[in-house]
C-alpha positions as CSV (number, residue, x, y, z in Angstrom):
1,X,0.0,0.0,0.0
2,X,1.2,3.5,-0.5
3,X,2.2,5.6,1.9
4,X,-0.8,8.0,1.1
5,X,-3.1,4.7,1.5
6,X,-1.8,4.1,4.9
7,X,-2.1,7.7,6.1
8,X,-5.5,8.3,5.0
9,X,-6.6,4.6,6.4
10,X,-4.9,5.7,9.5
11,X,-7.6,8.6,10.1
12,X,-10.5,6.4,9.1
13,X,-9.3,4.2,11.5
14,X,-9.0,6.9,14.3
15,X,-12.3,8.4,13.4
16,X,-14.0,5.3,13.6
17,X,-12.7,3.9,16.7
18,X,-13.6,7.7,18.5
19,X,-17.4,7.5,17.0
20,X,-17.6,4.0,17.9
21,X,-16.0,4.7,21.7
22,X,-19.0,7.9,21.6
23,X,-21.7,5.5,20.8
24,X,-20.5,3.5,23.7
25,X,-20.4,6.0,25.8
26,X,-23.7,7.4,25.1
27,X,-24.6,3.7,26.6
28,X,-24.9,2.8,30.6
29,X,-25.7,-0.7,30.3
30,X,-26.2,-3.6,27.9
31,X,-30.0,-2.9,27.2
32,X,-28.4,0.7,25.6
33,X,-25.5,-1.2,24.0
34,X,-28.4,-2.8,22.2
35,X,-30.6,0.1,21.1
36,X,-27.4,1.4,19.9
37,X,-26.0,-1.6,17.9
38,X,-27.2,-0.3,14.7
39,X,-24.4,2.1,14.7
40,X,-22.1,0.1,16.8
41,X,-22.0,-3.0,14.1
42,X,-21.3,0.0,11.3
43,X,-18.1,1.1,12.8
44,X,-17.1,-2.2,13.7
45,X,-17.9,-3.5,10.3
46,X,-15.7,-0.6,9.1
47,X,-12.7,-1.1,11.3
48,X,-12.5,-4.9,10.8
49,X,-12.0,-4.3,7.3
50,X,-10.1,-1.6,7.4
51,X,-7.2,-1.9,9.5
52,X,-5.7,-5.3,8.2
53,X,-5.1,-3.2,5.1
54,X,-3.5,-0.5,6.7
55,X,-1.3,-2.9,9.3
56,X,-3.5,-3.3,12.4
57,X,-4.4,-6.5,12.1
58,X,-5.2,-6.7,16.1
59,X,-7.4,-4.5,15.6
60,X,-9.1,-5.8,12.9
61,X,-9.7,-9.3,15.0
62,X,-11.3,-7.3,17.9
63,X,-13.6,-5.4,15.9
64,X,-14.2,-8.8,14.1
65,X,-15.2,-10.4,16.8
66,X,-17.1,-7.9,18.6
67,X,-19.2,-7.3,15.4
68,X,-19.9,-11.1,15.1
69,X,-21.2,-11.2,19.0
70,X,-23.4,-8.3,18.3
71,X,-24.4,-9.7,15.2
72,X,-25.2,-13.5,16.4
73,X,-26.7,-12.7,19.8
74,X,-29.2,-10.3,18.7
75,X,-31.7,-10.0,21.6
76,X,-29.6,-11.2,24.5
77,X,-26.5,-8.7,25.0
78,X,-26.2,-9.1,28.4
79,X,-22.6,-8.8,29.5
80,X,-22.2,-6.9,25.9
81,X,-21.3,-3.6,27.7
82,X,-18.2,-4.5,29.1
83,X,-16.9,-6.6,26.6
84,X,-17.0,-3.9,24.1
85,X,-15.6,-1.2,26.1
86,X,-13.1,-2.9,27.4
87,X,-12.6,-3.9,23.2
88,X,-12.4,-0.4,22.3
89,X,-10.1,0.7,25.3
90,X,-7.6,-2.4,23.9
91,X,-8.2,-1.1,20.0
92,X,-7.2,3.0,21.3
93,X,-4.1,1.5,23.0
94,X,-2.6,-0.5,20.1
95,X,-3.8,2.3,17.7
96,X,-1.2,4.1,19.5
97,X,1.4,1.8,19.6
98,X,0.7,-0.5,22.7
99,X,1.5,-3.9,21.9
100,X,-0.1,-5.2,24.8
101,X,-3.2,-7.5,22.9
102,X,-3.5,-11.5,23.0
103,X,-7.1,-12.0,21.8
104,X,-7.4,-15.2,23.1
105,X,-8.6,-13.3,26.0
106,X,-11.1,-11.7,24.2
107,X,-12.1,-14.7,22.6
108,X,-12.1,-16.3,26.2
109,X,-14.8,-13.4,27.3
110,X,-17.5,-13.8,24.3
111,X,-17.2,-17.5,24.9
112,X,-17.6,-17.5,28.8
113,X,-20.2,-14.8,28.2
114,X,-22.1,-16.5,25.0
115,X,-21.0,-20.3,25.2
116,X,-22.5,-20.8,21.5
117,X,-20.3,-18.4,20.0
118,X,-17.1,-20.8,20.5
119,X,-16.1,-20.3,17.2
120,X,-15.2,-16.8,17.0
């Protein structure tokens, strides 16, 4: 990719990951997280496709994953809330450089939470 490529994915990348960490925000619990998901899924959806192309694989695999939980669980997103922020908190950190991410953990969380969605 060129280096333009990279710097303009860069941004989109940023952007998304502070409109998606304002919709969670504007959220108190997982009832909100799911009146909300509408616009949650979009930035996810456009972060996990995103980022492996610009080198952030990580983050591409967290916003995977959290997109597929929404997306599979539909009604019952309780325990949601705190997955995702604690998601986007881990996506802000190696955004920035942190290479802190082993998303087994992550995985280990949706699957404790949502036993049925062992395969993510």
């Amino acid at each position: 990719m060129s280096d333009e490529f990279l710097k303009v994915a860069r941004q989109e990348i940023q952007l998304e990951i502070n409109e998606l960490e304002h919709d969670i925000l504007r959220c108190s619990d997982d009832k909100s997280v799911f009146e909300n998901s509408q616009s949650i899924e979009s930035h996810l959806h456009k972060i996990s496709g995103l980022a492996p192309m610009a080198g952030q694989e990580k983050i591409g695999q967290i916003a995977k994953i959290i997109y597929k939980m929404l997306k599979e669980q539909h009604n019952d997103l309780t325990g949601s809330y705190h997955i995702i922020s604690n998601a986007i908190e881990d996506m802000k950190k190696i955004f920035h450089g942190a290479d802190i991410y082993d998303i087994s953990e992550l995985k280990r969380q949706v699957h404790d939470r949502f036993p049925h969605l062992s395969h993510l």
